[in-house]
VOLOBA-664799 format. One record per residue (C-alpha): residue number from 1; x, y, z. Coordinates in Angstrom, 3 decimals. Layout:
VOLOBA-664799
+---------+----------+----------+----------+
| drenmar |     east |    north |       up |
+---------+----------+----------+----------+
|     NUM |        X |        Y |        Z |
...
+---------+----------+----------+----------+
***
This chain:
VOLOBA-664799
+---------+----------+----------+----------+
| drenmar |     east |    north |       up |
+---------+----------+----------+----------+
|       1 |   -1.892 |   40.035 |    0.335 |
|       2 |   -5.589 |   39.203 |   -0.529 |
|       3 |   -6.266 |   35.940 |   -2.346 |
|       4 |   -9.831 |   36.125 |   -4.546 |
|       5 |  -12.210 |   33.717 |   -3.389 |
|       6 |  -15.719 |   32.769 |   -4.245 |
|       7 |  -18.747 |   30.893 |   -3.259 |
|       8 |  -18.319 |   27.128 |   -3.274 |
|       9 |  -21.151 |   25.288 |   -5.182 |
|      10 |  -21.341 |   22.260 |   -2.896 |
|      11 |  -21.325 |   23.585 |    0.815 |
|      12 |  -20.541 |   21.035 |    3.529 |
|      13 |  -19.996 |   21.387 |    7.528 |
|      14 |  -16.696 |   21.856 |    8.884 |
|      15 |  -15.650 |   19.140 |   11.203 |
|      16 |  -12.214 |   19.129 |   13.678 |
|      17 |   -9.905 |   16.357 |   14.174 |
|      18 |  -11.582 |   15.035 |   17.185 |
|      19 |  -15.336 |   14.394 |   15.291 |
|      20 |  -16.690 |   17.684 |   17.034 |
|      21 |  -17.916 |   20.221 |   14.523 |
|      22 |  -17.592 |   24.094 |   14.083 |
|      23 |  -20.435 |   26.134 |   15.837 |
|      24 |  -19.650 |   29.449 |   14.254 |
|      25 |  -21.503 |   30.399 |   11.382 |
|      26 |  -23.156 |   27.259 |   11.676 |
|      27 |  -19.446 |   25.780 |   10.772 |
|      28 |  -20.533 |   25.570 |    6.523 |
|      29 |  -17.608 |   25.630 |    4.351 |
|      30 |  -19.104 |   27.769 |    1.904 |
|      31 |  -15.984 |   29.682 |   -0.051 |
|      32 |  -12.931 |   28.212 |   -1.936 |
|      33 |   -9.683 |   30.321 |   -3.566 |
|      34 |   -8.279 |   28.853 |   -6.545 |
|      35 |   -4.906 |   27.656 |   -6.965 |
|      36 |   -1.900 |   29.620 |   -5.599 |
|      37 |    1.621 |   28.722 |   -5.596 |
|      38 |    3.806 |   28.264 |   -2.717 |
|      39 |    7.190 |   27.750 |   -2.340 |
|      40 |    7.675 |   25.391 |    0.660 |
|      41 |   11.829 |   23.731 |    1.530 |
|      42 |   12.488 |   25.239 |   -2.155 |
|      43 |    9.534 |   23.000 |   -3.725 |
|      44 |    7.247 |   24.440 |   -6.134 |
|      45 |    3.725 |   23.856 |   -4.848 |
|      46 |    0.275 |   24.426 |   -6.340 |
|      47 |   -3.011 |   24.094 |   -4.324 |
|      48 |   -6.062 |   25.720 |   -3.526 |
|      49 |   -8.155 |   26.003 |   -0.003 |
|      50 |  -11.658 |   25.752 |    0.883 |
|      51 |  -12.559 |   28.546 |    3.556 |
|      52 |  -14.350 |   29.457 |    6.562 |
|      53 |  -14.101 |   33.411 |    7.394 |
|      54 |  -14.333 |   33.893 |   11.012 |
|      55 |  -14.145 |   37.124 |   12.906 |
|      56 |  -12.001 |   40.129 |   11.586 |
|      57 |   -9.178 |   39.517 |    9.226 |
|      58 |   -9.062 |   35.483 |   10.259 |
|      59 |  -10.020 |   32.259 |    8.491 |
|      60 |   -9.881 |   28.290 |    8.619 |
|      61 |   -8.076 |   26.965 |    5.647 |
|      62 |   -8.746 |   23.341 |    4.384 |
|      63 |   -7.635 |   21.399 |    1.367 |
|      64 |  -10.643 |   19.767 |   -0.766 |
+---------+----------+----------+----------+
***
């Protein structure tokens, strides 16, 4: 499945849990999807993902 995504209008650097940030592509969170559902223990849930694409077919996933 592909999800749509598009260019986020306020880009900001992607940082991991210990401070350090992202290298690649400079580490800019610069894409967002909108709001999908998923079904998680039987719970309806709604929410959408801010994106960094890395190499081929693979991406970081964050919640705004």
């Amino acid at each position: 499945m592909e999800l749509p995504y598009r260019q986020k209008e306020y880009l900001y650097p992607l940082i991991i849990i210990l401070g350090n940030p992202i290298a690649y592509r400079r580490g800019i969170i610069n894409l967002k999807i909108g709001l999908i559902q998923l079904t998680i223990k039987g719970r309806l849930v709604k929410v959408s993902f801010n994106i960094l694409l890395l190499r081929k077919d693979k991406a970081i996933l964050g919640m705004p």
